[in-house]
C-alpha positions as a Python dict, from the first residue, in 0.01 Angstrom:
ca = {
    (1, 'X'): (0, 0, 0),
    (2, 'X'): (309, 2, -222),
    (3, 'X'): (537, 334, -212),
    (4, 'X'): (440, 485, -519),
    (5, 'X'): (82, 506, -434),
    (6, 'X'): (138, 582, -84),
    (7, 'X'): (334, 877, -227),
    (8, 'X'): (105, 985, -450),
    (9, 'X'): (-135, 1018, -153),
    (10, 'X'): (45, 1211, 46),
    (11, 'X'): (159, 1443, -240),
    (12, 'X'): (-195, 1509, -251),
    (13, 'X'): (-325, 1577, 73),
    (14, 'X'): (15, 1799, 120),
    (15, 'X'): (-133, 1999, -195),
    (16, 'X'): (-430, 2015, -26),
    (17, 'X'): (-302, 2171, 319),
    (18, 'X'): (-104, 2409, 111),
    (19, 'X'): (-408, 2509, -100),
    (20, 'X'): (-558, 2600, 200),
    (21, 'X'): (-267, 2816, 350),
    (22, 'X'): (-252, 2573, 617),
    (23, 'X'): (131, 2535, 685),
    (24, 'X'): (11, 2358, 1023),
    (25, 'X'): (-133, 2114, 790),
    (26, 'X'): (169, 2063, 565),
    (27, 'X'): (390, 2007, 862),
    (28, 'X'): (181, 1700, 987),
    (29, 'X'): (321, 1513, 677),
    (30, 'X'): (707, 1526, 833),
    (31, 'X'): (875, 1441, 1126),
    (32, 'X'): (864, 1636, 1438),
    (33, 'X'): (1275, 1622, 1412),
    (34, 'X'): (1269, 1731, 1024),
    (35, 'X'): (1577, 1874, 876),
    (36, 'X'): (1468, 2133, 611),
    (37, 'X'): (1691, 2316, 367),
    (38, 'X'): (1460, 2564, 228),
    (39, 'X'): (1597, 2812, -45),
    (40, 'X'): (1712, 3129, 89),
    (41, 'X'): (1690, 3007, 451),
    (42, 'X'): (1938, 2818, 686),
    (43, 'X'): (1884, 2452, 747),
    (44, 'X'): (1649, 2417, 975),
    (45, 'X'): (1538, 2150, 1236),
    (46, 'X'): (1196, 2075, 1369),
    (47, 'X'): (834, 2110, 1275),
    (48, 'X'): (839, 2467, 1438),
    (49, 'X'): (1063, 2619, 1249),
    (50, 'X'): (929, 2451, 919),
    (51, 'X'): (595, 2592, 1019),
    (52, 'X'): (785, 2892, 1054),
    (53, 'X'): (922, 2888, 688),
    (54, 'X'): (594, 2800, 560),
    (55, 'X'): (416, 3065, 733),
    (56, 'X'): (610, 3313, 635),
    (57, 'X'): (636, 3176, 269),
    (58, 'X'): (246, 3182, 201),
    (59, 'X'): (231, 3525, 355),
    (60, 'X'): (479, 3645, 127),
    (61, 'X'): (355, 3485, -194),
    (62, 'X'): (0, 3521, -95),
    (63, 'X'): (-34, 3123, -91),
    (64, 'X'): (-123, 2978, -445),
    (65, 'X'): (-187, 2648, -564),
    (66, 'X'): (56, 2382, -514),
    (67, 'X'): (117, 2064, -729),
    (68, 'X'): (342, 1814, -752),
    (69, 'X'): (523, 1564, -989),
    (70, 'X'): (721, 1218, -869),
    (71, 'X'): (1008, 1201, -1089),
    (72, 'X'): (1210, 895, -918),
    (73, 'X'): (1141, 699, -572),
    (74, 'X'): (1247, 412, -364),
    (75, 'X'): (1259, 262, -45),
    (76, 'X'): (1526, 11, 149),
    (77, 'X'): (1417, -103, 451),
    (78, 'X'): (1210, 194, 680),
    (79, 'X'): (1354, 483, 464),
    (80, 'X'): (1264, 611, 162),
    (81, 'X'): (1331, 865, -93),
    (82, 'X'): (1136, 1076, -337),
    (83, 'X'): (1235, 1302, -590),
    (84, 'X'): (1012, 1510, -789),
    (85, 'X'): (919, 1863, -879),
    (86, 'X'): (682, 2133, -780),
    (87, 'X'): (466, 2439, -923),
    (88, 'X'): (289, 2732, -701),
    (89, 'X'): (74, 2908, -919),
    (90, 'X'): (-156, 3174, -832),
    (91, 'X'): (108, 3342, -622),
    (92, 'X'): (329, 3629, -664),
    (93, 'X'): (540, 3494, -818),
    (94, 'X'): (471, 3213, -919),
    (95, 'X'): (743, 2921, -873),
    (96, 'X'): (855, 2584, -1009),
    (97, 'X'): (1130, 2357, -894),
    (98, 'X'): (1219, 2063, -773),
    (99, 'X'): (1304, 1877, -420),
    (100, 'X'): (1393, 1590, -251),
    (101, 'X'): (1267, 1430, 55),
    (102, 'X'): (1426, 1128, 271),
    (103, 'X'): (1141, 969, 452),
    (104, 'X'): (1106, 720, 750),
    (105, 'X'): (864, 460, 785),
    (106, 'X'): (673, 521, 1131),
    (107, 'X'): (557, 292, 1383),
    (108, 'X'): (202, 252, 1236),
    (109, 'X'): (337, 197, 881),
    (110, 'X'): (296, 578, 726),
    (111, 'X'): (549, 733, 582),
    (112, 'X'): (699, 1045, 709),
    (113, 'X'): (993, 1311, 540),
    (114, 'X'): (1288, 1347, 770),
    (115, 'X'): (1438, 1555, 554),
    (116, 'X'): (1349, 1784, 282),
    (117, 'X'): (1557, 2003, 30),
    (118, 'X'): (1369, 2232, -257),
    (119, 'X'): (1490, 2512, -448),
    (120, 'X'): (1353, 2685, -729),
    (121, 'X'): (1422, 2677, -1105),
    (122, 'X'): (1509, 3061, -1085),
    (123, 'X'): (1760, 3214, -970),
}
């Protein structure tokens, strides 16, 4: 599968895990060493503590809808990178922004973000 489509996929079922307020679920789709640089948050390492952020994020906002939209991507070797931006609606508030993830190819060929930076649009 070529890296835009793979992408694409994963963008989707990550949607889909946040749709469902399942931040368990959106941390399956990163590395168990990711570094995350959340807004508002120190960087963080590790798939508990990005649970953690997510948790606590949903809770917050009351979840929402998540989408996404691949503005640039490419790949050298077993990393990648993806840039793109991202809406939450049905949440309070709402949010758009943007992000970029650095991912590593894994052992059986799927892709996986190592690290991960968002922020929103507003201050």
């Amino acid at each position: 599968m070529d890296l835009k489509r793979a992408l694409e996929a994963f963008d989707a079922a990550y949607n889909e895990a946040f749709d469902r307020g399942d931040a368990a679920g959106c941390a399956s789709f990163f590395t168990d060493d990711v570094l995350l640089m959340a807004p508002g948050e120190p960087m963080l390492r590790g798939k508990e503590a990005f649970e953690e952020v997510y948790r606590s994020r949903m809770s917050k906002t009351g979840g929402g809808k998540h989408s996404n939209s691949l503005i640039e991507y490419g790949e050298e070797g077993d990393l990648a990178y993806q840039v793109g931006t991202f809406a939450i609606s049905g949440a309070n508030p709402t949010e758009q922004g943007k992000f970029l993830n650095i991912l590593k190819r894994q052992a059986d060929g799927t892709w996986k973000v190592a690290i991960s930076m968002f922020n929103s649009d507003r201050p």
